[in-house]
DOZA-619790 format. One record per residue (C-alpha): residue number from 1; x, y, z. Coordinates in nm, 2 decimals. Layout:
# residues N
<nr = NUM; px = X; py = Y; pz = Z>
...
# end
This chain:
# residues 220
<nr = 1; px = -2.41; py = 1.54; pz = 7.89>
<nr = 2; px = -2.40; py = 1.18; pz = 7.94>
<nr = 3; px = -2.76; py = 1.12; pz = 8.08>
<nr = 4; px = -2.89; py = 1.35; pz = 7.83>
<nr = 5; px = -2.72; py = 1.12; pz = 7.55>
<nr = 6; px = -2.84; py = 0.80; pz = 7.72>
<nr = 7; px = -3.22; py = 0.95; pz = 7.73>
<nr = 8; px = -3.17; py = 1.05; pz = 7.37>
<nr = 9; px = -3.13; py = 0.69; pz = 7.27>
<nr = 10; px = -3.34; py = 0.57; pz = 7.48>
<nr = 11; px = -3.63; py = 0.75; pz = 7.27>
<nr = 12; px = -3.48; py = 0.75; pz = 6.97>
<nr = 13; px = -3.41; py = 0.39; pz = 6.95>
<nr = 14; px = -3.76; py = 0.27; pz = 7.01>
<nr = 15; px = -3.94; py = 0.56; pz = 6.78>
<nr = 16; px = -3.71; py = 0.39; pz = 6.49>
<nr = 17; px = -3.80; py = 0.01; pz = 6.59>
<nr = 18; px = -4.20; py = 0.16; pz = 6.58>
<nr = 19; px = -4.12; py = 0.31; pz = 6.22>
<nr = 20; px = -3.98; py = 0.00; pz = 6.11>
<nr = 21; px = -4.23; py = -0.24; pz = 6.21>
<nr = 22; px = -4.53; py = 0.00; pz = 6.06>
<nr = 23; px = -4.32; py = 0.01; pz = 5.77>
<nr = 24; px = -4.28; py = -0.36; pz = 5.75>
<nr = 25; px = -4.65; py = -0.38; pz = 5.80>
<nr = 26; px = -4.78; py = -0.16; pz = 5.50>
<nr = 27; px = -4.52; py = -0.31; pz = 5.26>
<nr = 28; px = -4.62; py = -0.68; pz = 5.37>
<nr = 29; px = -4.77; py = -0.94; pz = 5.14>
<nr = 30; px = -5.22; py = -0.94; pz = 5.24>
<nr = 31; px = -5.23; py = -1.24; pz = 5.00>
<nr = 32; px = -5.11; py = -1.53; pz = 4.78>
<nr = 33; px = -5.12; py = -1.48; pz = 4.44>
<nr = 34; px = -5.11; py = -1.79; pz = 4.21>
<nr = 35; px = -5.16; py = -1.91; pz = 3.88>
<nr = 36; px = -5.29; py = -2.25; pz = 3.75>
<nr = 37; px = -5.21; py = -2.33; pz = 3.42>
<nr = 38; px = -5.51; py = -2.59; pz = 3.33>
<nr = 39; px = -5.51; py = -2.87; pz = 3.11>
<nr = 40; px = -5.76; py = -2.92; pz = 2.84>
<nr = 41; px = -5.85; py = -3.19; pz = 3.04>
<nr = 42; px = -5.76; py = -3.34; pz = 3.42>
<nr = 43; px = -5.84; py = -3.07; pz = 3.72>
<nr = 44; px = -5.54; py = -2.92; pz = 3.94>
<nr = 45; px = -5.62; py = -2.83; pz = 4.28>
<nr = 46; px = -5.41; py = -2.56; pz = 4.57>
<nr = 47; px = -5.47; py = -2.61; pz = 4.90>
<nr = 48; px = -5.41; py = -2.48; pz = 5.21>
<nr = 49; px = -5.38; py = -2.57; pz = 5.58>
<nr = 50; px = -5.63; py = -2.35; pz = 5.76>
<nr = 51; px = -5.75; py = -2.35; pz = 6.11>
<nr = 52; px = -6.13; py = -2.26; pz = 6.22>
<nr = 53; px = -6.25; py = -1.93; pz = 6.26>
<nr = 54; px = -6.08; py = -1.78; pz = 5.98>
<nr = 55; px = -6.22; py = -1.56; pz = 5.74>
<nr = 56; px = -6.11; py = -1.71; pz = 5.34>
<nr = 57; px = -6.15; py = -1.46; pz = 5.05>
<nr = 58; px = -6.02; py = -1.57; pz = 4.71>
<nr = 59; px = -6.06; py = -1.45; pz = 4.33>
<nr = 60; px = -6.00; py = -1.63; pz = 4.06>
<nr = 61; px = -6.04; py = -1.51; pz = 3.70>
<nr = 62; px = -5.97; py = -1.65; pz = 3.31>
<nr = 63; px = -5.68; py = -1.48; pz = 3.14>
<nr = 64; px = -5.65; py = -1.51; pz = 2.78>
<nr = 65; px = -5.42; py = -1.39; pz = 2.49>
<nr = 66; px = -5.69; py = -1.40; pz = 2.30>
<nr = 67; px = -5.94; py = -1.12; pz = 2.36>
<nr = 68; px = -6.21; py = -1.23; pz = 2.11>
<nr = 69; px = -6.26; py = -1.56; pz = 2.31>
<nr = 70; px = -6.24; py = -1.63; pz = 2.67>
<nr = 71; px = -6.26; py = -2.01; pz = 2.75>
<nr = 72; px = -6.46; py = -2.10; pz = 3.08>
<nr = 73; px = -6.41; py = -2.35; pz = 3.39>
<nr = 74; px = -6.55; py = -2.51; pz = 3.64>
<nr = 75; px = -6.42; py = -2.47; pz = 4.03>
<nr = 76; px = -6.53; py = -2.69; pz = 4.32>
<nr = 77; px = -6.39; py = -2.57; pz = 4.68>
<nr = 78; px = -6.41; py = -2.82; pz = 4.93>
<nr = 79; px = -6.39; py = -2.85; pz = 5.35>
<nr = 80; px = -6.17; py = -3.09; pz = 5.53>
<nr = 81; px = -6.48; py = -3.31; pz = 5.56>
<nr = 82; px = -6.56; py = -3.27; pz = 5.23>
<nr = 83; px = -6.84; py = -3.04; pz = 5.23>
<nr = 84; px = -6.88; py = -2.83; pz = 4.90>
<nr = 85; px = -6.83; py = -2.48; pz = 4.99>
<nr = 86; px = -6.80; py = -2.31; pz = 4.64>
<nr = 87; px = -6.95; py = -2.52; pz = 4.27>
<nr = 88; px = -6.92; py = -2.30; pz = 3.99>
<nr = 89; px = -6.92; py = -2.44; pz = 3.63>
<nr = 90; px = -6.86; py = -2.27; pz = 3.26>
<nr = 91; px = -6.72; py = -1.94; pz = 3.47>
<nr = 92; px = -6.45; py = -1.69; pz = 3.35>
<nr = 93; px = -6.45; py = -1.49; pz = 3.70>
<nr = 94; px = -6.51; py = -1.56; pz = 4.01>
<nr = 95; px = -6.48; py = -1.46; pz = 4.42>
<nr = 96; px = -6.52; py = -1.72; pz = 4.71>
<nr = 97; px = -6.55; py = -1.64; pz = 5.09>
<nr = 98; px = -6.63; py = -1.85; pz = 5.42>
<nr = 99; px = -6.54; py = -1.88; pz = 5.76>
<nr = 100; px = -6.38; py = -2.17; pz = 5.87>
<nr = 101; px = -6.59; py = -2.40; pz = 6.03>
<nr = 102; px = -6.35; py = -2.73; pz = 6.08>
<nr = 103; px = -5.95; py = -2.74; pz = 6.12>
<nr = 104; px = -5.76; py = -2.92; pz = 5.82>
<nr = 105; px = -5.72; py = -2.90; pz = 5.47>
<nr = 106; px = -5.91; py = -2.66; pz = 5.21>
<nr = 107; px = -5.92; py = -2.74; pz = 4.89>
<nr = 108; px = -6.00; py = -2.53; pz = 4.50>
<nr = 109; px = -6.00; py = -2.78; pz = 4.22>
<nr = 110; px = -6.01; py = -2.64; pz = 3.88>
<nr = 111; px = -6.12; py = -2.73; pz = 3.58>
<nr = 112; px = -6.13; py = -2.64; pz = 3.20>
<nr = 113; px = -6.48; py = -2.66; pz = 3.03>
<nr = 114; px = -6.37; py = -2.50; pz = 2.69>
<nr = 115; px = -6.18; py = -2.83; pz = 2.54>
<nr = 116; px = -6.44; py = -2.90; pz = 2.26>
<nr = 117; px = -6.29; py = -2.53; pz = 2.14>
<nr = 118; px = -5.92; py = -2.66; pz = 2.09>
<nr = 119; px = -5.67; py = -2.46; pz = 2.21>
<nr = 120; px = -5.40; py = -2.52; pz = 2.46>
<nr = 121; px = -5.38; py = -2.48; pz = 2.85>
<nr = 122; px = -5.61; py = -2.21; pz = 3.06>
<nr = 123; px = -5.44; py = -1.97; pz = 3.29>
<nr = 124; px = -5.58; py = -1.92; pz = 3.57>
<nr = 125; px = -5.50; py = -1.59; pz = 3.85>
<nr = 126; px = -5.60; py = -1.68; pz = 4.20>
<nr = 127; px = -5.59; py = -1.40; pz = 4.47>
<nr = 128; px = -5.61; py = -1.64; pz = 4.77>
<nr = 129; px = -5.63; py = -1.47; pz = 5.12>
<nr = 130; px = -5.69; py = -1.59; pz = 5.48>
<nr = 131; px = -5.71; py = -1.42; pz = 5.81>
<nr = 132; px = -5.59; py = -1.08; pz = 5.88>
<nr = 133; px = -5.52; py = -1.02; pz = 5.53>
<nr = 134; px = -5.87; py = -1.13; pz = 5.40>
<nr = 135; px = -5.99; py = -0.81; pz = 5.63>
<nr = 136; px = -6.10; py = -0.51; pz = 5.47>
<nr = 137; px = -5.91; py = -0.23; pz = 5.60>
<nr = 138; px = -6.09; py = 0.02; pz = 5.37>
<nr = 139; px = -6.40; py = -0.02; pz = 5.51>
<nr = 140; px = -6.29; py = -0.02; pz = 5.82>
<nr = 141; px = -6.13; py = 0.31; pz = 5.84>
<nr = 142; px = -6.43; py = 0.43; pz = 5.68>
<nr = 143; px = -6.67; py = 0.32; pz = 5.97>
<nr = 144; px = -6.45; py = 0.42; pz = 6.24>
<nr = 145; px = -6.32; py = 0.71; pz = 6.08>
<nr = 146; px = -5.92; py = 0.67; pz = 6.13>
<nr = 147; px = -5.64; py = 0.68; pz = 5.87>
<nr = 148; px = -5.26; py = 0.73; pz = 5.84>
<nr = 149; px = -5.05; py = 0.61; pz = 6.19>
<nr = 150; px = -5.35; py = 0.49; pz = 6.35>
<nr = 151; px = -5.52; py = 0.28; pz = 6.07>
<nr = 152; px = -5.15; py = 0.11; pz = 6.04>
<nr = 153; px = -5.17; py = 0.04; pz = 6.45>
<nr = 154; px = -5.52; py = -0.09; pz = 6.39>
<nr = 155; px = -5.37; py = -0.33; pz = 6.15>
<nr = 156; px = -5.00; py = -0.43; pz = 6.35>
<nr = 157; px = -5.27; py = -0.50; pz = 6.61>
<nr = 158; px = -5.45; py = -0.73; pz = 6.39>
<nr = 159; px = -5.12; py = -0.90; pz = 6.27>
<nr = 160; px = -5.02; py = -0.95; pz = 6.65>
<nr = 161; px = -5.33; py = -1.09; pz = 6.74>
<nr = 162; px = -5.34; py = -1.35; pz = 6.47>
<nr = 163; px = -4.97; py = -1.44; pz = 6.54>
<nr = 164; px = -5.13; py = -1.47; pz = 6.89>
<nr = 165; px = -5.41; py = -1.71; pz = 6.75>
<nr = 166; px = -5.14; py = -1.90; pz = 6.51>
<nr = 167; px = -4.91; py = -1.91; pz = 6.83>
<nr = 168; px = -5.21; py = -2.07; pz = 7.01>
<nr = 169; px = -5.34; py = -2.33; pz = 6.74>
<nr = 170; px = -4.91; py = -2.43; pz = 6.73>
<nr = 171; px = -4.96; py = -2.46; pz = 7.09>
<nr = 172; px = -5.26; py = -2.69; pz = 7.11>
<nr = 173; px = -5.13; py = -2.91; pz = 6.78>
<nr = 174; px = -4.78; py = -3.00; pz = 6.99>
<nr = 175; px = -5.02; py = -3.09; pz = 7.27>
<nr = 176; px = -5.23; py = -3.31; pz = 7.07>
<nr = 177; px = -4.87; py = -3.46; pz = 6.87>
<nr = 178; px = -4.75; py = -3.51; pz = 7.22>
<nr = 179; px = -5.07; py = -3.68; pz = 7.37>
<nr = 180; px = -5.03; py = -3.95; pz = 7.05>
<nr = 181; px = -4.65; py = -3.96; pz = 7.08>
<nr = 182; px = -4.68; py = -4.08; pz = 7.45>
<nr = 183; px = -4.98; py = -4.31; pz = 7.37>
<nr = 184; px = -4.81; py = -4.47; pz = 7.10>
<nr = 185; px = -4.48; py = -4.51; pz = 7.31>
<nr = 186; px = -4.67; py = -4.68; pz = 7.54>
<nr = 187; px = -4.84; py = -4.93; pz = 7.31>
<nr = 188; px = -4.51; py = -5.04; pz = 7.13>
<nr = 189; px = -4.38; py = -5.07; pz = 7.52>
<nr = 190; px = -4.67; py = -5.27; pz = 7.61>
<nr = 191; px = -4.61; py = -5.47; pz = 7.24>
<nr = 192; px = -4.28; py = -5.55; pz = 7.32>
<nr = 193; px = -4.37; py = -5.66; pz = 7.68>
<nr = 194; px = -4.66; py = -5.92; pz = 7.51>
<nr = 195; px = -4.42; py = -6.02; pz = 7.24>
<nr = 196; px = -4.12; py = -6.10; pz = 7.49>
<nr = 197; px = -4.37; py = -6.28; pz = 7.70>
<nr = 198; px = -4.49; py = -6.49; pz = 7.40>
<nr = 199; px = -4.13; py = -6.59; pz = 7.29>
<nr = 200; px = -4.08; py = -6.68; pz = 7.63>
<nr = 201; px = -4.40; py = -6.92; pz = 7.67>
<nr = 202; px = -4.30; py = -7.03; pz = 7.32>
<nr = 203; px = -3.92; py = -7.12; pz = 7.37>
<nr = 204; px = -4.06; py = -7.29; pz = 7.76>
<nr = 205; px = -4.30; py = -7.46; pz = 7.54>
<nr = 206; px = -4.05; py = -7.63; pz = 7.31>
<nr = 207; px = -3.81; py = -7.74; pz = 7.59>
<nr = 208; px = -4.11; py = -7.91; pz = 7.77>
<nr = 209; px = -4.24; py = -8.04; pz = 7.45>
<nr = 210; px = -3.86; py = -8.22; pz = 7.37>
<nr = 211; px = -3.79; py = -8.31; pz = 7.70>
<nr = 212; px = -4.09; py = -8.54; pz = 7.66>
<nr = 213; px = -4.04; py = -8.63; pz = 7.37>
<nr = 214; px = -3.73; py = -8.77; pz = 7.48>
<nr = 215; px = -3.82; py = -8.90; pz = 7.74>
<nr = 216; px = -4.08; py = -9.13; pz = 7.57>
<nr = 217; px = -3.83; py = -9.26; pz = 7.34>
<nr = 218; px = -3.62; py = -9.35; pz = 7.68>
<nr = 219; px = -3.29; py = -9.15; pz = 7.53>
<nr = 220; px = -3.29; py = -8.91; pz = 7.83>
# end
């Protein structure tokens, strides 16, 4: 009765960790949602810290209390180098998607174009998603014809594998950090050395200088 109890646990236990994890997975958060309240004039910006190779999709659209008039803006979206990626002006709606080419900083500046109208600030709604969650799952279960259990393994395996990628970029960027910690610890050793030896000459310098000096006026 004992084994049987043990092997009963031993498959139950797991078959509940699965459930959880797949139900962690569908109820997850695929994006960032944010709004921008804009100025009638100045620009506000988001940004985000992305690394390269990763698909961005992002919508952004106007809402207004007023139905009758919708004011407009301008967006600029911009690379870590500062290549324009996205230039949109007098826009109520719009969509934006890219693959990363360069690691850094992306950023979406907005601005309002409607001021000559009056009015207050614009609100903006951006749907801002990267990676895994900028995938379209739809389609994909539609071209290689799976739903239910095994779409939600297709997409735990494509949150492992960008936890894989993140774990990796992490990886790489505490190399890097520690490749410029150790060269900069060497250069403020090698600064200290110089400036040591430099008070050294210096304070030599000053007893030869005044031993001299005393000497010439014959009161050593």
């Amino acid at each position: 009765m004992t084994v049987n109890a043990n092997v009963s646990r031993a498959v139950i236990f797991p078959s509940l960790l699965f459930v959880i994890l797949l139900w962690a997975l569908s109820n997850a958060p695929v994006g960032d949602a944010i709004w921008l309240n804009l100025p009638t004039t100045g620009t506000k910006c988001v940004s985000e810290e992305i690394q390269s190779n990763v698909v961005v999709l992002a919508d952004y659209v106007v809402v207004s209390e007023d139905h009758g008039y919708i004011p407009t803006i301008s967006v600029k979206v911009t690379s870590p180098y500062g290549n324009n990626l996205h230039h949109r002006e007098n826009v109520t709606h719009g969509q934006f998607a890219h693959t990363t080419q360069e690691a850094g900083n992306y950023l979406a500046c907005f601005w309002s174009e409607s001021h000559t109208h009056g009015g207050g600030e614009v609100s903006v709604n951006i749907d801002w998603k990267t990676g895994i969650a900028a995938k379209d799952w739809e389609s994909v279960a539609r071209k290689e014809k799976i739903e239910g259990v095994e779409l939600e393994l297709r997409k735990l395996e494509g949150a492992v594998e960008a936890i894989h990628e993140n774990l990796l970029f992490l990886k790489s960027r505490e190399a890097e950090m520690r490749i410029v910690s150790e060269t900069t610890n060497g250069r403020v050793a090698w600064f200290s050395i110089m400036s040591l030896g430099i008070c050294i000459s210096a304070s030599g310098l000053q007893v030869w200088y005044l031993k001299r000096f005393f000497q010439k006026k014959k009161l050593i």
